[in-house]
C-alpha atoms as a printed R data frame, in Angstrom:
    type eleno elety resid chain resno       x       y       z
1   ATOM     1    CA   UNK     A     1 -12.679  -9.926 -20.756
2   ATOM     2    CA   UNK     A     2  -9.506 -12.144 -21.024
3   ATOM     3    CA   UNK     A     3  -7.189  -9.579 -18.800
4   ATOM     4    CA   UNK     A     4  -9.741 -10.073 -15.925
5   ATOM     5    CA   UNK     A     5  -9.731 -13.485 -16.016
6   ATOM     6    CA   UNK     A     6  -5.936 -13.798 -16.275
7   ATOM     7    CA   UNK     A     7  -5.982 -11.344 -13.494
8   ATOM     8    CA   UNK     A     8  -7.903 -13.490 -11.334
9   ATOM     9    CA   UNK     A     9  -5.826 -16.112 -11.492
10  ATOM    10    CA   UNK     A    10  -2.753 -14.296 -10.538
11  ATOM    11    CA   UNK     A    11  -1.642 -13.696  -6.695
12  ATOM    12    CA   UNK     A    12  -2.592 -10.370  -6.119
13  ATOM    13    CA   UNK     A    13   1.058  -9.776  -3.981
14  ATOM    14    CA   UNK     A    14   0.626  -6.461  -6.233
15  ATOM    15    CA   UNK     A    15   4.838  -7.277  -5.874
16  ATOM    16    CA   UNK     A    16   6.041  -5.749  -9.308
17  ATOM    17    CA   UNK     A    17   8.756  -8.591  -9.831
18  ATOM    18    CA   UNK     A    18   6.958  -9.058 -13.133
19  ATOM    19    CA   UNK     A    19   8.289  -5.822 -14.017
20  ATOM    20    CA   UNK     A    20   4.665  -4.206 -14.182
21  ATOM    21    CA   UNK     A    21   3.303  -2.016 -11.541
22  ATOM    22    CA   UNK     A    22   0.828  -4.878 -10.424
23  ATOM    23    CA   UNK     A    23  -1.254  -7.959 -11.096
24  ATOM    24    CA   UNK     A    24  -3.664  -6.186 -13.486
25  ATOM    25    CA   UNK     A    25  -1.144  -4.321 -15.662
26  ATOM    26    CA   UNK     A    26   0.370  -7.886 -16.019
27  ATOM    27    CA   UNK     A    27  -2.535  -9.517 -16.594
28  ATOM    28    CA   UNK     A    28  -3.185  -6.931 -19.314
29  ATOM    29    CA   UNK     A    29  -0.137  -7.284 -21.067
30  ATOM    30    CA   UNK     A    30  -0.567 -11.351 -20.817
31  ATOM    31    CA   UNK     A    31  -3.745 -10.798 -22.228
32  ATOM    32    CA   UNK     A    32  -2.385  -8.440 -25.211
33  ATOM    33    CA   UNK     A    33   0.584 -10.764 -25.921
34  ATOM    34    CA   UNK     A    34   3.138  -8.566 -24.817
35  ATOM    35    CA   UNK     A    35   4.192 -10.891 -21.910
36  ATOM    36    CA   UNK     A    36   4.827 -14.401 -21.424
37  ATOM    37    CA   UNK     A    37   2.657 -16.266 -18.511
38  ATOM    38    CA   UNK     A    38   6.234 -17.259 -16.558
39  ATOM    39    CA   UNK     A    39   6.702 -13.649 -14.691
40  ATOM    40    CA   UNK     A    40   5.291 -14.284 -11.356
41  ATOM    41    CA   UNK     A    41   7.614 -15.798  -8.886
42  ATOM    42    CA   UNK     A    42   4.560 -15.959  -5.925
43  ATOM    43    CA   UNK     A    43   2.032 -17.448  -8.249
44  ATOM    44    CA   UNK     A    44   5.277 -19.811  -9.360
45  ATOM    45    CA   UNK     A    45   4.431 -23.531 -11.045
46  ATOM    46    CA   UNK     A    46   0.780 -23.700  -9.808
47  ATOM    47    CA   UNK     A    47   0.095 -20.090 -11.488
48  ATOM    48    CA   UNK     A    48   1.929 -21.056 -14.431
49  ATOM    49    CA   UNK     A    49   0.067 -23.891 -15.229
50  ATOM    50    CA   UNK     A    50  -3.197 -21.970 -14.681
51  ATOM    51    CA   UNK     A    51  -2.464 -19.292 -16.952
52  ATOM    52    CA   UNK     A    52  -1.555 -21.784 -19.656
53  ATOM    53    CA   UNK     A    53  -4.548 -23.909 -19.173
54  ATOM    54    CA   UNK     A    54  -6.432 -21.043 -19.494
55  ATOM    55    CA   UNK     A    55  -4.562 -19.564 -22.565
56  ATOM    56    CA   UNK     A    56  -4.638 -23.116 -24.234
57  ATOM    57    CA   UNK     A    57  -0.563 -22.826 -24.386
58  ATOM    58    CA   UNK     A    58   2.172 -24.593 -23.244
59  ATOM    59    CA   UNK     A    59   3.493 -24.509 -19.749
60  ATOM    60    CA   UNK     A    60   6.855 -22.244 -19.474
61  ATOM    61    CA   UNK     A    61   9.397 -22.866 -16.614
62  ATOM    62    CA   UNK     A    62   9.186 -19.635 -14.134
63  ATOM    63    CA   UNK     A    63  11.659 -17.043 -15.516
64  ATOM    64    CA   UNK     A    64  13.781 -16.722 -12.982
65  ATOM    65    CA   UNK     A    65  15.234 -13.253 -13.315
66  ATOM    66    CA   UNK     A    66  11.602 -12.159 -12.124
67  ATOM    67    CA   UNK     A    67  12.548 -13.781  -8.797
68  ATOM    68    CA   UNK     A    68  12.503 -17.399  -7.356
69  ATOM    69    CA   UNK     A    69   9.660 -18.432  -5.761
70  ATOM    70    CA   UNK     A    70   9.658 -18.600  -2.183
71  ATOM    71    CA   UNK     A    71   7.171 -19.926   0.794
72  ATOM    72    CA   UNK     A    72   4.742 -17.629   1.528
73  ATOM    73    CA   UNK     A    73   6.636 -14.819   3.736
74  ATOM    74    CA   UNK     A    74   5.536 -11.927   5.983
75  ATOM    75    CA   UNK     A    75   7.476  -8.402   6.730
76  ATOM    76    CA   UNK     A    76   8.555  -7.833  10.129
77  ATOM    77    CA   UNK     A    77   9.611  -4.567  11.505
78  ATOM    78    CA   UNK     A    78  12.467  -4.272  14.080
79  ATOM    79    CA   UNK     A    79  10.653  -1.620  16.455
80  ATOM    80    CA   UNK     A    80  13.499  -0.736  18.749
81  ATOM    81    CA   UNK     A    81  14.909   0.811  15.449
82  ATOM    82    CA   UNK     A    82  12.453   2.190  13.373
83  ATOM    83    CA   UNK     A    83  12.579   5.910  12.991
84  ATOM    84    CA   UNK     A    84   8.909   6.710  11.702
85  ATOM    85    CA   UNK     A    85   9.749   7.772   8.221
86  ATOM    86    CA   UNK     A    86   6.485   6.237   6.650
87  ATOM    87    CA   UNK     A    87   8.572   4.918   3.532
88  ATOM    88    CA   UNK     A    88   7.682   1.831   4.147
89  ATOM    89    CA   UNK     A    89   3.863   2.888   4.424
90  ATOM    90    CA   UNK     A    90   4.308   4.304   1.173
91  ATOM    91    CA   UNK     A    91   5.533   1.564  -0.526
92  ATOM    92    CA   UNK     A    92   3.244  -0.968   1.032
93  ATOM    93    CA   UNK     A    93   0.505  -1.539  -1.858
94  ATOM    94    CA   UNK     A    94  -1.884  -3.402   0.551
95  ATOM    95    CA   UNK     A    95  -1.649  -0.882   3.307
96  ATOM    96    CA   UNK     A    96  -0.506  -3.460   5.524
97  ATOM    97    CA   UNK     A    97   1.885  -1.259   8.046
98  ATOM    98    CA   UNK     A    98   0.505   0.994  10.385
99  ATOM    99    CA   UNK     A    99   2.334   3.565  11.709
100 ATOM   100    CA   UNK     A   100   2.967   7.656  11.734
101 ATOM   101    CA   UNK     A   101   5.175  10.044  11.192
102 ATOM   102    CA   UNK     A   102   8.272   9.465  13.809
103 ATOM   103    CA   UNK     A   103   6.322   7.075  15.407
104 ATOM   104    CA   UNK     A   104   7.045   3.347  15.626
105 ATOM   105    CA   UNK     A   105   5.431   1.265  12.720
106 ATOM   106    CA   UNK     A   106   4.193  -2.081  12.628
107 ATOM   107    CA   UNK     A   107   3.059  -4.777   9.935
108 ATOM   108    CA   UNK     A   108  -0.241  -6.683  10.085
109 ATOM   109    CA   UNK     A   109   0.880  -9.964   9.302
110 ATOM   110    CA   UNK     A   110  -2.421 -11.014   8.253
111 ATOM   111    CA   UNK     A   111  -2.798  -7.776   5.393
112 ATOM   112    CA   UNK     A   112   1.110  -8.829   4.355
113 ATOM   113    CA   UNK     A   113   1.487  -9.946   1.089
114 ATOM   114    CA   UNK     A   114   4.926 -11.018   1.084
115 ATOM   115    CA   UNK     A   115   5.977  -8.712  -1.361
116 ATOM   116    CA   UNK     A   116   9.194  -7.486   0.362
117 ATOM   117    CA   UNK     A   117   8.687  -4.149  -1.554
118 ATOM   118    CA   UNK     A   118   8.764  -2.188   1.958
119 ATOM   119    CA   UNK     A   119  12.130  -3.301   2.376
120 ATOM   120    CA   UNK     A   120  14.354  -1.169  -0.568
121 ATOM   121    CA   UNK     A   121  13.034   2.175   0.909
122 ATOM   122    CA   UNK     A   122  14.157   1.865   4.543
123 ATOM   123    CA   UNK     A   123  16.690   3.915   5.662
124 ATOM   124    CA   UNK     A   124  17.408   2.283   8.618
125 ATOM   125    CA   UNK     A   125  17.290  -1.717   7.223
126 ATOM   126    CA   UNK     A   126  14.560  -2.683  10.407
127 ATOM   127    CA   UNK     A   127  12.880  -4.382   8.089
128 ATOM   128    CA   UNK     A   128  13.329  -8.565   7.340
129 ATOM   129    CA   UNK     A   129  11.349 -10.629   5.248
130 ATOM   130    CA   UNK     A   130  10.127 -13.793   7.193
131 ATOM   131    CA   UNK     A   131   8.555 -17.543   6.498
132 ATOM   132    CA   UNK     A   132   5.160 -17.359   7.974
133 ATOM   133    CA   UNK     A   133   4.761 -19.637  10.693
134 ATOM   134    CA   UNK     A   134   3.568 -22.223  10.971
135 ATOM   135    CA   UNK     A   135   3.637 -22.402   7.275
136 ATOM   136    CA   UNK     A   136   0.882 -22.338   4.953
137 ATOM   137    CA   UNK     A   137   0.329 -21.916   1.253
138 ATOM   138    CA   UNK     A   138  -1.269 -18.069  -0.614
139 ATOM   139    CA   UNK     A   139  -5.028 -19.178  -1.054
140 ATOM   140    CA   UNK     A   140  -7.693 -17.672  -3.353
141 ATOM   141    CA   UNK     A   141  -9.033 -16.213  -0.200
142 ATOM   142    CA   UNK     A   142  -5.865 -14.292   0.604
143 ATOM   143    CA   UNK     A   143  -5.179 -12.881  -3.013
144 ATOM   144    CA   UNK     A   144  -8.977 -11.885  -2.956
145 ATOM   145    CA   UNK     A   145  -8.924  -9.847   0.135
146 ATOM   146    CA   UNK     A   146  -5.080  -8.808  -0.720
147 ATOM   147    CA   UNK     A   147  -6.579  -7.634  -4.308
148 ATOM   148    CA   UNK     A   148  -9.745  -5.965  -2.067
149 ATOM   149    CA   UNK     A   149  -6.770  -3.905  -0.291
150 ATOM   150    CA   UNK     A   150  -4.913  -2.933  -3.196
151 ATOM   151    CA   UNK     A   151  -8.196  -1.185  -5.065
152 ATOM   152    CA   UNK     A   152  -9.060   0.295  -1.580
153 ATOM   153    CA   UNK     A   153  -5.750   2.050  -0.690
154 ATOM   154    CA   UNK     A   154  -5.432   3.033  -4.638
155 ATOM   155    CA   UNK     A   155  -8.894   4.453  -4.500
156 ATOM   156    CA   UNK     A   156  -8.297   6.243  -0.668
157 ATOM   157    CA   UNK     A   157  -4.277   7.684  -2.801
158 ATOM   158    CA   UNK     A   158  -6.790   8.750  -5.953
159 ATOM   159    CA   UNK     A   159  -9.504  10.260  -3.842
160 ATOM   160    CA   UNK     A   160  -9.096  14.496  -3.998
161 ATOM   161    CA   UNK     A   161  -7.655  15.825  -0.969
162 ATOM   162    CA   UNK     A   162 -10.385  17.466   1.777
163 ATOM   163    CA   UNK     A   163 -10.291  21.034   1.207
164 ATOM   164    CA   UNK     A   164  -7.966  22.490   4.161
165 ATOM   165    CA   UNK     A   165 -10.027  24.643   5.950
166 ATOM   166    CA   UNK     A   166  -9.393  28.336   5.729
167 ATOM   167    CA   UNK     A   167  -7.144  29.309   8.741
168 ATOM   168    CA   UNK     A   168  -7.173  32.564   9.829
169 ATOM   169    CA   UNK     A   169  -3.996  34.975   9.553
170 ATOM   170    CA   UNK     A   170  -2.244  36.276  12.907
171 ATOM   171    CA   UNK     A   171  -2.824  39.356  12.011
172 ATOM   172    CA   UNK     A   172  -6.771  38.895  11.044
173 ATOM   173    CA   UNK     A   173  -6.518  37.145  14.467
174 ATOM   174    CA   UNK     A   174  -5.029  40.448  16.066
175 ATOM   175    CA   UNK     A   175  -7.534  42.235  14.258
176 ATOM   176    CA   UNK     A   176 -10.081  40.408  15.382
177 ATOM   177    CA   UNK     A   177  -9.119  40.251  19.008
178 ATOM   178    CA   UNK     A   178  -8.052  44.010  18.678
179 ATOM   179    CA   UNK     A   179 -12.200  44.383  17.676
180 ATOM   180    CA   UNK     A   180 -13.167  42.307  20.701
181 ATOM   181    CA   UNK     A   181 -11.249  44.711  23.155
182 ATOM   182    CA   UNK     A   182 -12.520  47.720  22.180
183 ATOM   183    CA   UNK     A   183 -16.025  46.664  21.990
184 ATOM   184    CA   UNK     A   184 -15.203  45.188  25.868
185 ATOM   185    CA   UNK     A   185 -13.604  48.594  27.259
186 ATOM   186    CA   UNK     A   186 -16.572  50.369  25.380
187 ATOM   187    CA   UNK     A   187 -19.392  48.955  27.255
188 ATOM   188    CA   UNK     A   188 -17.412  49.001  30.563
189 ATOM   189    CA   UNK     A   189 -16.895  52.337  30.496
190 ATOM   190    CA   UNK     A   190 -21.223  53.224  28.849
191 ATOM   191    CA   UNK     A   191 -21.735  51.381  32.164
192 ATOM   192    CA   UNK     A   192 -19.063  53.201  34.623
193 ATOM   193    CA   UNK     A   193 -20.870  56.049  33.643
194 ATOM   194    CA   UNK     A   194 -24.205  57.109  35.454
């Protein structure tokens, strides 16, 4: 299929800077004609030229209002003032910050895509956007296992919800206990008696 193979050539940053909500919704509309191959400011020249060699069509200059493209760049967290409020871990499409509720997070530079899309939603602006150092180029292998993480936290948000376990009321509890009691001072007193 022509959308897969588009999408294989694309970064897998999963960054929406395209203006679709990832690489494969792109990819499809590439493939359907409704969008040129010049959207993707991390794939930048090299991507362009692939998509065009593969689509047999000229070679467009990135469009620019999608973003510039940048060296490849990793999120970093300022600890000493995050307050836990998980909306970066939320908007992280990789899963690449760790972190809980009112806890400290963290980002694992080697699951960071560069996308910068954790940034927008924190409250408290801890969060930067960094070169990676020393610096180095997105491979195959990194939009592979970045596009590996992407289906895998999509599948884990799509999955149903365990079934909470049935908790018991306080007053089933009381009932319960009440039950318990009675039962107790019964036999205590069938054996108090000769």
């Amino acid at each position: 299929m022509l959308a897969e193979c588009i999408n294989d050539l694309l970064p897998q940053t999963q960054c929406t800077k395209c203006g679709y909500a990832g690489c494969a919704p792109y990819a499809q509309a590439i493939a359907e004609g409704l969008a040129p191959i010049n959207r993707c400011p991390p794939g930048g020249e090299k991507g362009i030229t692939a998509l065009a060699t593969l689509l047999k069509t000229e070679v467009l200059p990135l469009d620019e209002t999608c973003g510039r493209h940048m060296p490849l760049q990793v999120a970093v967290i300022d600890e000493q003032y995050c307050i836990g409020c998980t909306l970066c871990i939320q908007a992280c499409p990789v899963d690449a910050i760790v972190g809980a509720s009112k806890l400290m997070h963290t980002v694992l530079a080697h699951a960071c895509t560069g996308c910068d899309l954790c940034v927008a939603p924190c409250p408290v602006d801890c969060i930067e956007m960094v070169n990676v150092s020393p610096a180095r180029t997105w491979t195959r292998e990194d939009a592979q296992t970045s596009r590996q993480r992407f289906e895998a936290r999509n599948e884990r948000l799509t999955r149903p919800a365990q079934e909470p376990q049935r908790q018991e009321s306080a007053k089933e509890i009381g009932n319960a206990v009440a039950q318990a009691l009675a039962k107790a001072r019964a036999r205590r007193s069938a054996a108090a008696t000769p």
